[in-house]
N, C-alpha and C positions, 0 to 999 in steps of 0.2 A: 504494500500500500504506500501510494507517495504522501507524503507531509512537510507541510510547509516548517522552514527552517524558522527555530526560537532562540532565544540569547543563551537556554537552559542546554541549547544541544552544539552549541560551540565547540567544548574540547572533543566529539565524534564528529565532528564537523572535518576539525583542523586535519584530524587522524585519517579521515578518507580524503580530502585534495592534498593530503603529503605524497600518496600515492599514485599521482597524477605521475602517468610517463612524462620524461624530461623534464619535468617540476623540481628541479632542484630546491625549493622552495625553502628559507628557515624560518622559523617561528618567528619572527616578526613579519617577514613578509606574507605566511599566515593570515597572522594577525589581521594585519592592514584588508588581507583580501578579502577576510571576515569581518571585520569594520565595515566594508564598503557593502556587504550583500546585508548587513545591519541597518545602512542608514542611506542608499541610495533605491530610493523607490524604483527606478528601473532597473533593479537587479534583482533576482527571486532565486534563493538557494530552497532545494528540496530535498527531502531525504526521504528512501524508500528502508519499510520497518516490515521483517514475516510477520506470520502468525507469531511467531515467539516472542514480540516486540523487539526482537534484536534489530538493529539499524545496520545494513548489511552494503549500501553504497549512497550518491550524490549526486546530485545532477544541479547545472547553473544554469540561469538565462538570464542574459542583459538584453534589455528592450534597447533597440538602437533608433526607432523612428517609430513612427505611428504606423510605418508597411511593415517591418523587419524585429524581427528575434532570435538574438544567437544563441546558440547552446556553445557557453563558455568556460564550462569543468563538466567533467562527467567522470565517476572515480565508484569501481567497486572492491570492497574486503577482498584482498588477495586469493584468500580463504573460500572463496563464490564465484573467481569467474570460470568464465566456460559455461556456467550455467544457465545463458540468454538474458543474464540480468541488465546488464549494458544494454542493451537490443528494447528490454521491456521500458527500461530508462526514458531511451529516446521515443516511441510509443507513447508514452503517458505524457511526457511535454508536446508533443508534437498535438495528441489531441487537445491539450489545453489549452494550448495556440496557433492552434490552425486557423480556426474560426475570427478571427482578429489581425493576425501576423504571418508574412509568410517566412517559416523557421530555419534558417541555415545553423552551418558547423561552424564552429572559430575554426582557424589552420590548425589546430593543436589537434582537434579530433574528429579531420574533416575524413581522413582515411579511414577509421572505424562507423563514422556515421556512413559512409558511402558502403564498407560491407555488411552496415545491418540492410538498406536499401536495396541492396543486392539478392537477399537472402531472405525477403520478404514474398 
């Protein structure tokens, strides 16, 4: 189930976009990244939670215009992929901004958003 990101879920937050490929990322720049999906209304972080209530990956969107919505992190528990959860990620944003936006990749994960398309 996806759910919208709260201040309470910050440190599972940090812990799945550290895991971003080539995110070198260190805790402040974290930080900052999470500051900004905090207080900039055109950004929306989500987290997808099983049945177990565990929080198992992340998905980002920055509103870039009144046509356009990137999907600008997408990060799942090491421990989970393979298992179409990436794939479902991008599904559950896409349907929630379809209707509104039309939804591109950032470059960071324009080659995995292209083989969930692929494979659809």
């Amino acid at each position: 189930m996806l759910i919208r990101y709260k201040k309470n879920m910050e440190k599972i937050a940090m812990g799945l976009l550290s895991f971003m490929p080539d995110e070198k990322r260190d805790v402040k720049k974290l930080q900052q990244h999470i500051k900004e999906y905090e207080t900039n209304p055109d950004w929306h972080l989500y987290l997808w939670k099983n049945e177990e209530d565990d929080i198992l990956g992340t998905v980002g969107v920055r509103i870039e215009d009144e046509v356009n919505a990137i999907i600008q992190d997408l990060s799942v528990n090491p421990s989970h992929r393979n298992l179409g959860l990436g794939k479902t990620l991008i599904q559950e944003i896409k349907e929630i901004y379809s209707e509104k936006y039309i939804v591109y990749p950032s470059e960071q994960i324009r080659q995995f958003y292209e083989k969930c398309d692929s494979i659809e």
